[in-house]
C-alpha positions, 0 to 999 in steps of 0.5 A: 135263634139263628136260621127259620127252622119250620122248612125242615120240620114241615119238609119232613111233615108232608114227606110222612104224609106222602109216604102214607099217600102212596101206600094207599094206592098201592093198597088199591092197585093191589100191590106189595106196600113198602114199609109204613114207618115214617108215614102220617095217618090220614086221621093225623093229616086231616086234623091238621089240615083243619087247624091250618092248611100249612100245618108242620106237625112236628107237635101236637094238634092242640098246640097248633090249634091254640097257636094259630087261634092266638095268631089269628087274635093277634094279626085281628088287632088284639094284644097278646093275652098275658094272663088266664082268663085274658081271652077265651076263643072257641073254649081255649084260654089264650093267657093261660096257654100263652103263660104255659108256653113261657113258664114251660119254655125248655119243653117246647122244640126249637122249631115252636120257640122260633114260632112264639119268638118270632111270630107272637114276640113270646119271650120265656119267663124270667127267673123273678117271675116264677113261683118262689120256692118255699122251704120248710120254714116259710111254709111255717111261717105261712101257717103262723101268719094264718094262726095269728090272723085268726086268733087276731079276728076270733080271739081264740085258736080253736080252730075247727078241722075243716077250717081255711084261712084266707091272707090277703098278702104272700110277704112272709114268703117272697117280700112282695105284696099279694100273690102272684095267683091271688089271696093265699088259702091256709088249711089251717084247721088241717095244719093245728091237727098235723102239729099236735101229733108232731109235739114232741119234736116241734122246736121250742120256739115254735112251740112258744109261737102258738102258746102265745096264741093259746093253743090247745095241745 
C-alpha cells in the first residue's frame, strides 16, 4: 500500500480536537462559539491520550488500545500472537484480537491496514485459512459421522435428547485432519429429534444410512 496514511488521519484528529479546544474558551470568555461539528470531545481526547500520546483517532479507542499493547509486546521482544489464548496483557487477548483483524481485513481502514502492514508485518488471511463453507450435505454428513460413532461405541442409536457427540476429526468436511478450532460438537441427540419430524421428505438413501444404524422412526 503506497504512500504513510497516518499524517492525514492524525492532521484531521488534533485539528477536531483543536476546534473543541477553542470553543471552550470562547465559552469562558463569554463569547458566540462557532459551530461544534467536527470537534473532539474532551472525554474523547483523554482517552486517547492515555492509550498513546500520538493518538490518530480515525477508529475506536479498543482498537488502538489493543494495538499499541501488541506493539509494545512486539518491539519487548515477543513474537506476533497467531492464536487465541497466545498472549494475554491487561485482560485483552493479543492472538484472537491479532486473528480479528486478518479474518476481518476489508472492514479495517486504509490507514489500520497500513499500520498491521507495516508496523506488526500483519498480513490478511488467505483464502485456505478461512473457515470451509458447509452446505446441506456436509452438514449431514457431519451429523452421520456422529451417528456412526455413536452407534459404533454404544451399539445402539438411542440417543438421548440432550446428547452431544464429540469427533475428533472435521475431514468429512474439508479433507484435512482436525479442525481449525479444535474436536467438532455434534448435537446429535437434537439432530435424531429434527430428522424424524422431516421423515416423510428425507431422500431414501439417507433414510437407509440410519436404518442401517437401527434408527428408531
Amino acid at each position: 500500500m503506497g504512500g504513510h496514511p497516518i499524517g492525514v488521519g492524525a492532521k484531521n484528529a488534533r485539528a477536531a480536537a483543536r476546534r473543541a479546544r477553542e470553543n471552550e474558551e470562547l465559552r469562558a470568555a463569554g463569547l458566540p462559539v462557532r459551530s461544534a461539528a467536527g470537534a473532539m470531545t474532551e472525554a474523547r481526547q483523554d482517552e486517547l491520550d492515555a492509550i498513546d500520546p500520538g493518538w490518530c483517532p480515525a477508529w475506536d479507542t479498543a482498537w488502538q488500545r489493543c494495538y499499541r499493547l501488541v506493539q509494545n509486546h512486539v518491539q519487548a521482544g515477543g513474537t506476533l500472537p497467531e492464536a487465541a489464548g497466545d498472549v494475554v496483557v491487561q485482560g485483552e487477548d493479543l492472538g484472537r484480537w491479532v486473528n480479528a483483524q486478518r479474518f476481518g481485513w476489508e472492514q479495517l481502514l486504509p490507514v489500520q491496514q497500513w499500520l498491521l502492514e507495516n508496523t506488526l508485518k500483519v498480513t490478511p488471511a488467505g483464502e485456505e485459512e478461512r473457515p470451509v463453507k458447509r452446505t446441506q450435505d456436509t452438514i449431514w454428513a457431519l451429523n452421520l459421522t456422529a451417528a456412526r460413532q455413536f452407534h459404533s461405541r454404544e451399539g445402539h442409536l438411542r440417543v438421548p435428547r440432550k446428547h452431544v457427540e464429540h469427533l475428533e476429526t472435521e475431514d468429512v468436511l474439508s479433507g484435512r485432519q482436525g479442525g481449525a478450532d479444535g474436536p467438532v460438537v455434534v448435537k446429535l441427540g437434537t439432530w435424531l429429534d429434527n430428522v424424524r419430524e422431516r421423515t416423510a421428505k428425507l431422500p431414501e438413501q439417507r433414510r437407509a444410512d440410519l436404518d442401517q444404524l437401527g434408527m428408531r422412526w
